[in-house]
Steps between C-alpha positions, in 0.01 A plus 500: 500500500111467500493231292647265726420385900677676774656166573656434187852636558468323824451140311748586124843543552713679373858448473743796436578591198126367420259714326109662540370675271231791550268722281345798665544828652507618864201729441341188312637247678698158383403148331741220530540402091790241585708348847795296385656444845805270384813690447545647163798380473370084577531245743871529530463824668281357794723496826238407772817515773563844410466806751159692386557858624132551451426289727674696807366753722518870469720656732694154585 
């Protein structure tokens, strides 16, 4: 998004299930408008011991 740093991702979490909203176009390009990084569904749905398949290698 270009109206945020590089680093920003890098420093916001965001949880599954949690949300980022953009406004733009490819050929335009995108604008953050909102980053709600809790789950959507609340804090009960935060499991910090679960496996994070994101997290894993490709071709592992």
């Amino acid at each position: 998004a270009t109206n945020i740093p590089a680093i920003f991702a890098g420093n916001n979490e965001l949880d599954n299930t949690g949300v980022v909203e953009l406004s733009g176009s490819p050929a335009d390009g995108w604008t953050l408008v909102s980053w709600a990084g809790a789950p959507i569904g609340g804090p009960d749905l935060v499991d910090d011991t679960a496996s994070d398949p994101t997290g894993e290698a490709i071709g592992h």
